[in-house]
N, C-alpha and C positions, 0 to 999 in steps of 0.2 A: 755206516751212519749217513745219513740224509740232510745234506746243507740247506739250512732255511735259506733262500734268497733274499740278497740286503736289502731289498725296495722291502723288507717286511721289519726291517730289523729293526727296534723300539728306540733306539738314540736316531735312527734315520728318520723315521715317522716321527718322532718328537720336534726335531730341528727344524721338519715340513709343515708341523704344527705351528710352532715359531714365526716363521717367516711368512706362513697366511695369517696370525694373528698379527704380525707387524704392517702388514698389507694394509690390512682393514684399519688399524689405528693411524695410520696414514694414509686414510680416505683415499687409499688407489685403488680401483677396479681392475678384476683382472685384466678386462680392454686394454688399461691405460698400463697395466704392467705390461702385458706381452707385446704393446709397443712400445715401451722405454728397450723390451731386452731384445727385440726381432724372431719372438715368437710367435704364436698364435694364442687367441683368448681359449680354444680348448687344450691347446698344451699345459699354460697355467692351471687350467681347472684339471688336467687330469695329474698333474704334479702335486697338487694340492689336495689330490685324493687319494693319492699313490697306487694311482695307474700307471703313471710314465715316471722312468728314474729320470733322478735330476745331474744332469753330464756337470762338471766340473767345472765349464767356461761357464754354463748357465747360471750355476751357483753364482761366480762373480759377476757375473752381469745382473742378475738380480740384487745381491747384496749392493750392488752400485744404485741401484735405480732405488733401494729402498734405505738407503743415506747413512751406509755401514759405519765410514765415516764420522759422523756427526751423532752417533746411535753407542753409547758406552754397552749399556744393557748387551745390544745384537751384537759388539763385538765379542764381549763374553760368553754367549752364547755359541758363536761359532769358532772362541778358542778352546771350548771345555769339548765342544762337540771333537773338536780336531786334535784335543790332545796337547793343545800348545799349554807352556808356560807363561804365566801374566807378569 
């Protein structure tokens, strides 16, 4: 049997949909995201297309830059994605 790889897998691609619609509604460009997280504006854009998997630290660095914190909705987003209990 033939493992689909995760960067394809629909809760990941869903979560990446997430986190670029939360982008946009908080008027960040990817510019001003990949300098909030010390990446590059095409790494964003190809995360956000799911070319590039998103590593783990970047996860939290993004979530930081886009105000997880202060964001009920994106918390729950990324505890349903992760399995946690609320």
């Amino acid at each position: 049997m033939r493992k689909v790889k995760t960067i394809h897998d629909h809760h990941y691609k869903a979560l990446i949909a997430e986190l670029a619609q939360e982008r946009v509604r908080l008027n960040i460009s990817q510019e001003q995201l990949a300098q909030l997280v010390g990446l590059n504006q095409s790494d964003i854009s190809k995360i956000e297309k799911c070319d590039k998997r998103l590593d783990v630290l970047e996860l939290s660095w993004i979530l930081d830059a886009l105000r997880i914190n202060e964001n009920l909705r994106l918390q729950k987003i990324v505890q349903d994605f992760l399995g946690m209990p609320r």
